[in-house]
N, C-alpha and C positions, 0 to 999 in steps of 0.2 A: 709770783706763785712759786712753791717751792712741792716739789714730790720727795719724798722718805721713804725708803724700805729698810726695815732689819729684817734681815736673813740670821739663822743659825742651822749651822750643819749638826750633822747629828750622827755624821761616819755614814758608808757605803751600807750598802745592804747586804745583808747575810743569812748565816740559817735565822735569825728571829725576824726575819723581815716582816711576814706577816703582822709580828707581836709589836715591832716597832711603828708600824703603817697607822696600826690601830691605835699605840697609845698618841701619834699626833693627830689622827683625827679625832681622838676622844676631847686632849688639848683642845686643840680646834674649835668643838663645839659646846667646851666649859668657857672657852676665853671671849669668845665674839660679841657675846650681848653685851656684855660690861665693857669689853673695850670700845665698843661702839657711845654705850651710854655714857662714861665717864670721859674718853678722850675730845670726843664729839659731841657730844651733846652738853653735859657739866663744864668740862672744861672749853668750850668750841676751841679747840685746837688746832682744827681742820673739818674741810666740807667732807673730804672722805675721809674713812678709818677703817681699818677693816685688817683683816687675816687668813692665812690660809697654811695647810700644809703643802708639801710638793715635794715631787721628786725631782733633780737635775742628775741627768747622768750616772743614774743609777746611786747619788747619793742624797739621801732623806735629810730635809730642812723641814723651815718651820719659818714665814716671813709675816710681816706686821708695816703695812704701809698706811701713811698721811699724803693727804693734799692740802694743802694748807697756804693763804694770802696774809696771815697774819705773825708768824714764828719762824725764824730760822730753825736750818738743821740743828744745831747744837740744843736748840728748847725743844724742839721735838724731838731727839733722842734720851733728853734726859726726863722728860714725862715718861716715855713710851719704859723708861728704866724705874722709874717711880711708881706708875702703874703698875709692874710686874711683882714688884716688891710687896705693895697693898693686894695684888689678886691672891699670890700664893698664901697672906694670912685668910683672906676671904676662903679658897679653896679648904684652907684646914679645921675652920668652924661649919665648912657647909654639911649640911644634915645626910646623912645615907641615904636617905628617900632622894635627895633632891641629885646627888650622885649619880644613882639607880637609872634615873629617868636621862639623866645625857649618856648614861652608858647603852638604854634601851634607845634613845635618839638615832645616835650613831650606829648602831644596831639596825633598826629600821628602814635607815637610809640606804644601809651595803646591801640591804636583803630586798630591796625594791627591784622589781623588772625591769627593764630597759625597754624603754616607753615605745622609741623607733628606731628602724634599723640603721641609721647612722652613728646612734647611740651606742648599737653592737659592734659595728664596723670599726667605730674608734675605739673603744675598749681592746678589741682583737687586734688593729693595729698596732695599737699601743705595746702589746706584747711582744708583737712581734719585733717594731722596734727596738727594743730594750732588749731581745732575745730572753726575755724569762720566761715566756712561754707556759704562763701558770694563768691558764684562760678560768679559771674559777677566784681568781685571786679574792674578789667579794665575800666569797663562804668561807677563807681560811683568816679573813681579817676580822670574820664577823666569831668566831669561835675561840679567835686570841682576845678581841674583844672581851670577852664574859669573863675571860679570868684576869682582867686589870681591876686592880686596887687605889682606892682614891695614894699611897703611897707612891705606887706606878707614875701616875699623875703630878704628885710632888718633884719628885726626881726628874723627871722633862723638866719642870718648870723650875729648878733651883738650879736648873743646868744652863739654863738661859740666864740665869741671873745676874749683873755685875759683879765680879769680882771672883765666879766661878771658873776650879780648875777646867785646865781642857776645853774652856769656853773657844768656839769658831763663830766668830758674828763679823757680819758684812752689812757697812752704810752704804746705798746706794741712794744717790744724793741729783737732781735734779734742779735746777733755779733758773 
């Protein structure tokens, strides 16, 4: 069995943080179904597939992990490089409606209650650790949000691309 993560940084956080937070979760939740569908499922490439944003240390990534019994690292980084290339054309024919609706997704998602109070307890932790101390951070990510542009979108994603400047990508390789 072989485990894969690509990681890409994306620089520390700063005054856009909010607006950056937002355009990787907007990422986030344009990229996941297709990458699940096409890596996993079309391609069976691996039993997992999946993605996530994150923060480490105050600096904003963006990661794309495989589990996988059937490919080495080297074929799964170069799918996972092949996929990005095909999503970003997918991304630039996709319809404004269908835009709208992962921007209102991700929207929905920040704007939900925190269901139990452990839920509030880590959020507040969370701040407190990192010292930002921006205990509404949900409502400033949800209002950067609204003014991203599928171009917004573009730019994360051509930023992760091979061959792109200033590109910071991490293999993190298990077997």
């Amino acid at each position: 069995n072989v485990a894969v993560e690509l990681y890409w940084q994306f620089g520390p956080q700063g005054k856009e943080e909010a607006r950056r937070r937002a355009e990787v979760d907007l990422l986030e939740d344009l990229i996941s179904e297709p990458l699940f569908d096409e890596l996993r499922t079309k391609q069976t490439l691996g039993y997992v597939a999946s993605c996530t944003g994150r923060v480490s240390h105050r600096v904003l990534g963006f990661s794309v992990w495989l589990l996988s019994s059937k490919f080495g690292p080297a074929e799964i980084c170069r799918r996972v490089e092949a996929f990005l290339v095909q999503f970003r054309e997918k991304l630039v024919i996709m319809s404004d409606e269908d835009f709208a609706r992962h921007v209102c997704s991700v929207a929905s998602q920040k704007l939900e209650p925190p269901r139990t109070l452990q839920s509030v307890q880590a959020s507040a932790w969370a701040e407190l650790q990192e010292r930002s101390h921006l205990f509404d951070r949900h409502l400033h990510e949800t209002v950067a949000l609204s003014t991203l542009t599928r171009n917004d979108a573009l730019q994360l994603l051509q930023s992760m691309l091979p061959g792109s400047s200033g590109q910071r990508r991490l293999a993190i390789v298990a077997v």
